[in-house]
ROVEXKE-878664 format. One record per residue (C-alpha): x, y, z; residue in one letter. Coordinates in steps of 0.001 Angstrom, whole numbers, plus 524288, in hexadecimal, padded with zeros to 5 digits. Layout:
<sites>
<site c1="X" c2="Y" c3="Z" r="A"/>
...
</sites>
This chain:
<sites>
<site c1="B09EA" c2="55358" c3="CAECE" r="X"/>
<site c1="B15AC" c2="556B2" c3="CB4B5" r="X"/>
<site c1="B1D2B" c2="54D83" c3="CBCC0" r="X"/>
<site c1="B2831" c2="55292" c3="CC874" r="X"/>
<site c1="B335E" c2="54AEB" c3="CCCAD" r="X"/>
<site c1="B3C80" c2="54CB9" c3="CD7C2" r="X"/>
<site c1="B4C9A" c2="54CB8" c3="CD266" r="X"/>
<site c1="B5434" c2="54239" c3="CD85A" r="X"/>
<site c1="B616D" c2="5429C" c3="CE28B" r="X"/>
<site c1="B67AC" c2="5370D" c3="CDB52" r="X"/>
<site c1="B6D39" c2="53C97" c3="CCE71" r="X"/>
<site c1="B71A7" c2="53517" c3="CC0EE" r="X"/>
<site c1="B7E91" c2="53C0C" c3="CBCB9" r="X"/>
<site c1="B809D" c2="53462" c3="CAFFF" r="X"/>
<site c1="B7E26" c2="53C3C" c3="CA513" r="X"/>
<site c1="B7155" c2="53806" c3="CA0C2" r="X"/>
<site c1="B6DD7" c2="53D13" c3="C9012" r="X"/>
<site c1="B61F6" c2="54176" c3="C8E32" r="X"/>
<site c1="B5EA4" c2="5495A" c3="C807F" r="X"/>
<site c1="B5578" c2="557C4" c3="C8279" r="X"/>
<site c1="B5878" c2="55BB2" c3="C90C2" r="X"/>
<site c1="B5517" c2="56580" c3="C98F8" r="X"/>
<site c1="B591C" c2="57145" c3="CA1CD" r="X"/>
<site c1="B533F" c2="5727B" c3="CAD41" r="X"/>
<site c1="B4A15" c2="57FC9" c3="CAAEE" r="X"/>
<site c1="B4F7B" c2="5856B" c3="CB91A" r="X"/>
<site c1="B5BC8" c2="58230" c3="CB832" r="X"/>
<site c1="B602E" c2="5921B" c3="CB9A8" r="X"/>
<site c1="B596D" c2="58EBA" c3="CC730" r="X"/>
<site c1="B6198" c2="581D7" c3="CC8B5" r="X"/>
<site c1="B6D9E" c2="58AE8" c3="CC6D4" r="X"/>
<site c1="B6934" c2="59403" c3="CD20E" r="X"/>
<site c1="B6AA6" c2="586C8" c3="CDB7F" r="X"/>
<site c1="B7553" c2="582A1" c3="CD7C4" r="X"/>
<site c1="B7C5E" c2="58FD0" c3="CD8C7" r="X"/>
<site c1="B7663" c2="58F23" c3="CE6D8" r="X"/>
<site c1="B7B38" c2="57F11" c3="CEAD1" r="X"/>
<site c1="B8978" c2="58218" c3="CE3D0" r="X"/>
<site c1="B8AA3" c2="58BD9" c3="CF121" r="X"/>
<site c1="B8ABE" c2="58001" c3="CF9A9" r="X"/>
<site c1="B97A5" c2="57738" c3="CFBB9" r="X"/>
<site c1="B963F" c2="566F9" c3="CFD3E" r="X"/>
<site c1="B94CE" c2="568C6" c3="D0C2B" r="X"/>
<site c1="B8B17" c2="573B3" c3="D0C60" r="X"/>
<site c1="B82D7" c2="56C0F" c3="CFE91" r="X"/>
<site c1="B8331" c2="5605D" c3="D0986" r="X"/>
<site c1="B7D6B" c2="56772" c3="D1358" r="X"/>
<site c1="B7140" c2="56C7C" c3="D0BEE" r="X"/>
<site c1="B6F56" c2="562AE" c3="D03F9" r="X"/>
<site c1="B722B" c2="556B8" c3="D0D1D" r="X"/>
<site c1="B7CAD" c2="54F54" c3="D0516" r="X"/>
<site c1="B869C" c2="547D6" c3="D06D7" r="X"/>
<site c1="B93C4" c2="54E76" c3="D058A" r="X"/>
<site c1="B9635" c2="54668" c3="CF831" r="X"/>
<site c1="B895B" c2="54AD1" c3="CF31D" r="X"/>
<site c1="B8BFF" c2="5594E" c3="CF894" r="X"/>
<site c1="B97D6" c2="55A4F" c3="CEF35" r="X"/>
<site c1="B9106" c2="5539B" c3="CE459" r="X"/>
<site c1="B8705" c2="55D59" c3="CE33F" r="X"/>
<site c1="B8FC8" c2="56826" c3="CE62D" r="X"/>
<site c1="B97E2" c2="562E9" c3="CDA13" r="X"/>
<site c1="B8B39" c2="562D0" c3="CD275" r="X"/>
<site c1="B868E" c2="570D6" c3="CD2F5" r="X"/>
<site c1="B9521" c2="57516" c3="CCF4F" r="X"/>
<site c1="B913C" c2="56F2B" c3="CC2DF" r="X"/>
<site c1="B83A6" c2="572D5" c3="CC078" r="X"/>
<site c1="B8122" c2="57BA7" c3="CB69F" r="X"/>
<site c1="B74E4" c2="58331" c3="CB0D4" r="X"/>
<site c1="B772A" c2="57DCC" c3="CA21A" r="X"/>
<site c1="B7542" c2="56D73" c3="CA68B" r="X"/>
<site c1="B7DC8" c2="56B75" c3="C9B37" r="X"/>
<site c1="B87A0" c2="561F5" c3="CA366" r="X"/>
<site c1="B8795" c2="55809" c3="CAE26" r="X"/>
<site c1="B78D6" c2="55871" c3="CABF2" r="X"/>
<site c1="B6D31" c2="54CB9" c3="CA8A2" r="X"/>
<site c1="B5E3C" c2="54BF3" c3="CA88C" r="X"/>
<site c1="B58C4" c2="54EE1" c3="CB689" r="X"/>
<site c1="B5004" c2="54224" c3="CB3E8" r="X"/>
<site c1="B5BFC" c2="53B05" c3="CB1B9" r="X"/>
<site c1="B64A4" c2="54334" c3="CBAD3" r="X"/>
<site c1="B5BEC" c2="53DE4" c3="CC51A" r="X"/>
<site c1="B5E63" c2="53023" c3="CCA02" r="X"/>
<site c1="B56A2" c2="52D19" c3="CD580" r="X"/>
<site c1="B4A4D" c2="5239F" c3="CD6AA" r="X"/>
<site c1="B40B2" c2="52EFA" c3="CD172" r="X"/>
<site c1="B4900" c2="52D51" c3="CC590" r="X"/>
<site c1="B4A69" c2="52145" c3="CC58E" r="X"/>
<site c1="B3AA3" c2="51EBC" c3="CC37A" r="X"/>
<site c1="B3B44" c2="5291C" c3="CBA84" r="X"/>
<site c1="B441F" c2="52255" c3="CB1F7" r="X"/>
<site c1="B4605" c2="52E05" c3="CA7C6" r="X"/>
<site c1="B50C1" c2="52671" c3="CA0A9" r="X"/>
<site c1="B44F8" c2="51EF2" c3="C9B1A" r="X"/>
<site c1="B3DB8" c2="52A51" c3="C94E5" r="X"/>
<site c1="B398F" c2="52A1D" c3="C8744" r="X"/>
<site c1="B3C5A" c2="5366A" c3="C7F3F" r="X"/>
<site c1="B2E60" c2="53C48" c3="C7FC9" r="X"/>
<site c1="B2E29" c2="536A7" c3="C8F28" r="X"/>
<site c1="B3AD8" c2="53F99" c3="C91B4" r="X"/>
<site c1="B32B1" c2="54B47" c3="C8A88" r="X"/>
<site c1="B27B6" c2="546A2" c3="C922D" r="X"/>
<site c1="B3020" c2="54786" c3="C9E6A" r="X"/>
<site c1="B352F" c2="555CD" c3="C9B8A" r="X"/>
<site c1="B2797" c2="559F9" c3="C9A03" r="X"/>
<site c1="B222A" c2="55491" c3="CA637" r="X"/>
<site c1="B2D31" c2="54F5A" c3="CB0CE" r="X"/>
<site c1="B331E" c2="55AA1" c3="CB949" r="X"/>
<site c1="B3CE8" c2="55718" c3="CC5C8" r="X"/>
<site c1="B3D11" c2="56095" c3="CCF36" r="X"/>
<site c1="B4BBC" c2="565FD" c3="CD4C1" r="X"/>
<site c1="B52DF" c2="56C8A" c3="CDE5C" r="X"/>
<site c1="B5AFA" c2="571F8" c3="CD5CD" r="X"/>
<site c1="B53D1" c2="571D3" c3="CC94A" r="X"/>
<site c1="B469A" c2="574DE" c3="CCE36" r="X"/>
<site c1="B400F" c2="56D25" c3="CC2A7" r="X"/>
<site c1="B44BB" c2="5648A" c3="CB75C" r="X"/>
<site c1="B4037" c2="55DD9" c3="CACAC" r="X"/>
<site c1="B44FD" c2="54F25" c3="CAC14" r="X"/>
<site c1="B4E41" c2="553C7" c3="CA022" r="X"/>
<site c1="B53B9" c2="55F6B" c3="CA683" r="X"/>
<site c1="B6334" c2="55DD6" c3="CA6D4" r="X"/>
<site c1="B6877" c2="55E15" c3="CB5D9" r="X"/>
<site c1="B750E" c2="55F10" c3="CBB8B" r="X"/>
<site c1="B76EF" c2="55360" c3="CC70F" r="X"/>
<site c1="B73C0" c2="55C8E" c3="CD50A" r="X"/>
<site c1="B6DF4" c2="55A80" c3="CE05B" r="X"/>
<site c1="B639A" c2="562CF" c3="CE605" r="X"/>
<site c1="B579B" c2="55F5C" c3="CECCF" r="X"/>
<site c1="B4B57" c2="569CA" c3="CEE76" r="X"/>
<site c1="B4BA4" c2="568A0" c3="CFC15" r="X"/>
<site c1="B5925" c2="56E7F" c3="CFD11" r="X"/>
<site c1="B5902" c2="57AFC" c3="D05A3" r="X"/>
<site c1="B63CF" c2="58107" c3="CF9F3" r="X"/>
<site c1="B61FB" c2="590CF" c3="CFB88" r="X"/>
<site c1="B63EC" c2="5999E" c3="CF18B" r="X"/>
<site c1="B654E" c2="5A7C1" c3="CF1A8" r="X"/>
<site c1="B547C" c2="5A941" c3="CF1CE" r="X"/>
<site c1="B50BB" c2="59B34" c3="CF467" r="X"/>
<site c1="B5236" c2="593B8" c3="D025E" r="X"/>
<site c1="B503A" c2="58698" c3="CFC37" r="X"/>
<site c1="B4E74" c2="58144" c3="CEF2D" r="X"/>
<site c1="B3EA7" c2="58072" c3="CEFF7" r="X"/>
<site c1="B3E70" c2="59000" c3="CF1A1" r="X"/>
<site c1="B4840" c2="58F4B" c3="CE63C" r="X"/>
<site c1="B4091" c2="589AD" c3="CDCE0" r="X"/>
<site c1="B353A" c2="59025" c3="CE142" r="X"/>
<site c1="B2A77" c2="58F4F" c3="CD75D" r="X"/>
<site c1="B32A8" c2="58DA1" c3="CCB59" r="X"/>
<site c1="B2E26" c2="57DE4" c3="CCCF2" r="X"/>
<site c1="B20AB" c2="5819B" c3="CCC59" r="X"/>
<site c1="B206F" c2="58AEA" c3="CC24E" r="X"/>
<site c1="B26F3" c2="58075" c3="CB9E0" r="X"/>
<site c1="B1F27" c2="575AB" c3="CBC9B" r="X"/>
<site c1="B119A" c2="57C8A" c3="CBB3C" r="X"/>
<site c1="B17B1" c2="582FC" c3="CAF5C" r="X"/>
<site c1="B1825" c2="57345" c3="CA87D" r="X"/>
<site c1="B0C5C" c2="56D63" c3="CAEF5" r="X"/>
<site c1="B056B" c2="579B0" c3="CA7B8" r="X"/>
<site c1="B0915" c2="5714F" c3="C9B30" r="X"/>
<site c1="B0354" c2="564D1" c3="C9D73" r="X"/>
<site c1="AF46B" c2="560FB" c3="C9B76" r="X"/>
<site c1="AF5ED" c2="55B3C" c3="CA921" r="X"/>
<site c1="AFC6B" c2="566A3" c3="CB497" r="X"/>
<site c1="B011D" c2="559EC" c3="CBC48" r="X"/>
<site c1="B0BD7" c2="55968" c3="CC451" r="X"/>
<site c1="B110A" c2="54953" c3="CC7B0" r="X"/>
<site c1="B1914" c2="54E05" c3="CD59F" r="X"/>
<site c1="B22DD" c2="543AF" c3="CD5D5" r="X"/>
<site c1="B2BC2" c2="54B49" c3="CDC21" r="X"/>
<site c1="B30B6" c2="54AFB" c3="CEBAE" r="X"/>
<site c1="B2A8B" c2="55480" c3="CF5BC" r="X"/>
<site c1="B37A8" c2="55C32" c3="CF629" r="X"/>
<site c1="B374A" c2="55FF2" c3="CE801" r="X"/>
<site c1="B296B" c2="560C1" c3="CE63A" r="X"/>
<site c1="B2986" c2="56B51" c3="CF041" r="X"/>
<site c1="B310E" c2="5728E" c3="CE620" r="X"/>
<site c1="B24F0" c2="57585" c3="CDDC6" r="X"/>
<site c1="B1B4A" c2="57FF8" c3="CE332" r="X"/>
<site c1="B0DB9" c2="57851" c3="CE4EC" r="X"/>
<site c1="B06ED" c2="584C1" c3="CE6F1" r="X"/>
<site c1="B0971" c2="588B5" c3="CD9DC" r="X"/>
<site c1="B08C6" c2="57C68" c3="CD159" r="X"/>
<site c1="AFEFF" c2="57C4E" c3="CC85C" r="X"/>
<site c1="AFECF" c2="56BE8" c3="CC48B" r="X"/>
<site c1="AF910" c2="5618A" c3="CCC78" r="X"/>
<site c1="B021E" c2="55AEB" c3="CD4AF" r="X"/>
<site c1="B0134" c2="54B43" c3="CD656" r="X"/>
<site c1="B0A85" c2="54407" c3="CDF02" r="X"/>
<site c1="B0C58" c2="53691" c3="CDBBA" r="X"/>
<site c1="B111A" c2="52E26" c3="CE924" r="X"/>
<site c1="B160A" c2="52066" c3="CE7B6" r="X"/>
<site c1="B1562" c2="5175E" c3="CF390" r="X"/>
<site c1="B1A65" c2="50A0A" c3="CF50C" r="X"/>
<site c1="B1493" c2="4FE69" c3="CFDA9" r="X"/>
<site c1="B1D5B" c2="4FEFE" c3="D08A2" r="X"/>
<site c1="B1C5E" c2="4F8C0" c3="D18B9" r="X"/>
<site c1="B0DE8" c2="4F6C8" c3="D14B9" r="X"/>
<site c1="B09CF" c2="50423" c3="D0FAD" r="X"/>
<site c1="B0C08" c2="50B33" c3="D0507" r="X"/>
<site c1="B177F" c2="515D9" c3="D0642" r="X"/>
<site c1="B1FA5" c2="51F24" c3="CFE9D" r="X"/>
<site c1="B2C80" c2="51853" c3="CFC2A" r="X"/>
<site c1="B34DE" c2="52388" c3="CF634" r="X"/>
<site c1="B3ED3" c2="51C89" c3="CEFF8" r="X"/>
<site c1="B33CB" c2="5154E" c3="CE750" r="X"/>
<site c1="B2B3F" c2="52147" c3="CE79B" r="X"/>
<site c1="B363E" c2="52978" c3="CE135" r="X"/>
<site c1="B38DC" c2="52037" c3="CD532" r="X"/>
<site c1="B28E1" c2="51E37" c3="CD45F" r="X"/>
<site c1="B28A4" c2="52EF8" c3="CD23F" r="X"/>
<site c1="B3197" c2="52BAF" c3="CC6A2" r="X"/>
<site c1="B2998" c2="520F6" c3="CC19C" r="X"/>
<site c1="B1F12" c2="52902" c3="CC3A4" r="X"/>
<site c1="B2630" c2="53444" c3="CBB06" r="X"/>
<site c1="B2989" c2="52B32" c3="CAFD3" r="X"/>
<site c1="B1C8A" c2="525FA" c3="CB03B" r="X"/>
<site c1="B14F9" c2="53203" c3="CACFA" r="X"/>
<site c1="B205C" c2="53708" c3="CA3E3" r="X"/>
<site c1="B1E9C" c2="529C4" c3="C9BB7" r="X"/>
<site c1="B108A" c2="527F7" c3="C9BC0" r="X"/>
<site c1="B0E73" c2="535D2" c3="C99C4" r="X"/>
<site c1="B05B0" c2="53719" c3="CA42A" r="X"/>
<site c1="AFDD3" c2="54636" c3="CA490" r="X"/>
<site c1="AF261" c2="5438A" c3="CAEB0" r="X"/>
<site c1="AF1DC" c2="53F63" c3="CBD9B" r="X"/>
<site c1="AEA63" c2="5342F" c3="CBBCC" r="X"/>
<site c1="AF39E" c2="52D15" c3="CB0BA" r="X"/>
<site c1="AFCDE" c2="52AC1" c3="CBC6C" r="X"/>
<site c1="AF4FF" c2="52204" c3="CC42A" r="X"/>
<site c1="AFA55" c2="51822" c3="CB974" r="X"/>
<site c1="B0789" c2="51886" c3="CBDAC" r="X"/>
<site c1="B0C52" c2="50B9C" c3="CC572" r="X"/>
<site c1="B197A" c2="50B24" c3="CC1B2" r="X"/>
<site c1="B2256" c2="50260" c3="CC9FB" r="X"/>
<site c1="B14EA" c2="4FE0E" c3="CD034" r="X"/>
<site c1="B0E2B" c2="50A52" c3="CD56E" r="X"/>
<site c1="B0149" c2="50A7A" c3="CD567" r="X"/>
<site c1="AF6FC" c2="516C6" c3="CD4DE" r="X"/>
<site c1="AEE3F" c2="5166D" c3="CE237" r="X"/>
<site c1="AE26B" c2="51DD8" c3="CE159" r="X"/>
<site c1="ADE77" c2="51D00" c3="CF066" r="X"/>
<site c1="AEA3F" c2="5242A" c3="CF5F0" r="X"/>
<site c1="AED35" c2="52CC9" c3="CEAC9" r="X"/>
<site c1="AE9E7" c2="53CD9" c3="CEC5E" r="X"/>
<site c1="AE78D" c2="5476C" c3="CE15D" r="X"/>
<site c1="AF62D" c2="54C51" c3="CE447" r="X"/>
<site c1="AFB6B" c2="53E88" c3="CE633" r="X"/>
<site c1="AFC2C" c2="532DD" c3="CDEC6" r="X"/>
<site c1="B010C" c2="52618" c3="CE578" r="X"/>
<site c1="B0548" c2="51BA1" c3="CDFDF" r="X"/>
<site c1="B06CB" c2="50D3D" c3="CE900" r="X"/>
<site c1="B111E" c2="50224" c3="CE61E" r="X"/>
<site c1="B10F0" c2="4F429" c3="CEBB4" r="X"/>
</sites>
């Protein structure tokens, strides 16, 4: 079972030690972006990527000091991340074998990374999947990527006992892996909270539920479809009536 996560806007700068990290295995292709952002100045970064002027100049500072070894300026991408995905996930608390565990079955999806393992070493950017950021061949960053995503992720479900893939990612980055050529069963877990008198999608709560969700099959160990109908973390609860072979729902309150 493998288990996709969207990254995170909100970023945690201080250095975070963690022992047997990662490189992120495109990171040649990361280099190829950020060769292509560094060509925009604060006003013209704004523009396309619809910050504020501060931001515009942060990130403009940031690619000046990217570079392809991660050997500075860099921390986990599951700790790099800081919004409420992450903080459900919790990654801080993982065991030894649950970090292993997490390398061997957690992947976040990136604009500029394409795909990372929780453990992969990061430098602080922003870039969202969505961005329209051409290239010399590419138009945006889902042509970019094309179907290295795919390839990778059928290449480690074709591992596991179980070709499962947990999408716990947003619809923006999920677009960035090919369905037509993914060989693993997709589920969708959706988390809805009793809200006016119905039951409703409430994505603040449903983001931090997708990282309880995450933690929940990386600490339980979970392999098979059916072994998540036990979560009920934070008071979810599994219903059977409204729940699909693709999707999964999961009521509160």
């Amino acid at each position: 079972m493998l288990v996709l996560l969207s990254p995170a806007k909100k970023l945690n700068e201080e250095k975070q030690f963690e022992d047997n990290c990662t490189i992120p295995i495109f990171a040649e292709n990361s280099e190829k972006l950020i060769k292509s952002v560094r060509k925009y100045n604060s006003k013209k970064l704004g523009e396309l990527m619809k910050l504020s002027p501060a931001l515009s100049d942060l990130n403009v500072d940031r690619y000046k000091n990217w570079d392809l070894d991660h050997t500075n300026d860099v921390n986990p991408a599951a700790l790099m991340f800081n919004g409420e995905v992450y903080a459900g996930l919790d990654a801080k608390s993982f065991s030894k074998l649950e970090k292993v565990r997490a390398q061997n079955h957690l992947r976040i999806l990136s604009g500029l990374y394409g795909l990372l393992k929780p453990y992969d070493l990061i430098h602080p950017h922003r870039l969202e999947m969505g961005t329209k950021l051409k290239t010399e061949k590419n138009n945006n960053l889902y042509e970019f990527w094309g179907d290295k995503i795919v390839d990778e992720i059928n290449e480690i479900t074709s591992t596991y006992k179980e070709d499962i893939l947990v999408n716990l990612a947003s619809n923006e980055y999920f677009k960035s892996v090919n369905k037509k050529k993914l060989n693993a069963t997709v589920i969708t877990p959706v988390f809805k909270d009793f809200n006016n008198g119905d039951y409703k999608t409430v994505m603040v709560y449903a983001k931090k539920a997708r990282g309880f969700m995450a933690s929940y099959i990386i600490k339980n160990k979970i392999e098979k479809i059916d072994d998540l109908i036990g979560f009920d973390t934070e008071g979810y609860c599994y219903n059977k009536e409204v729940s699909t072979e693709s999707e999964m729902v999961f009521y509160r309150g």
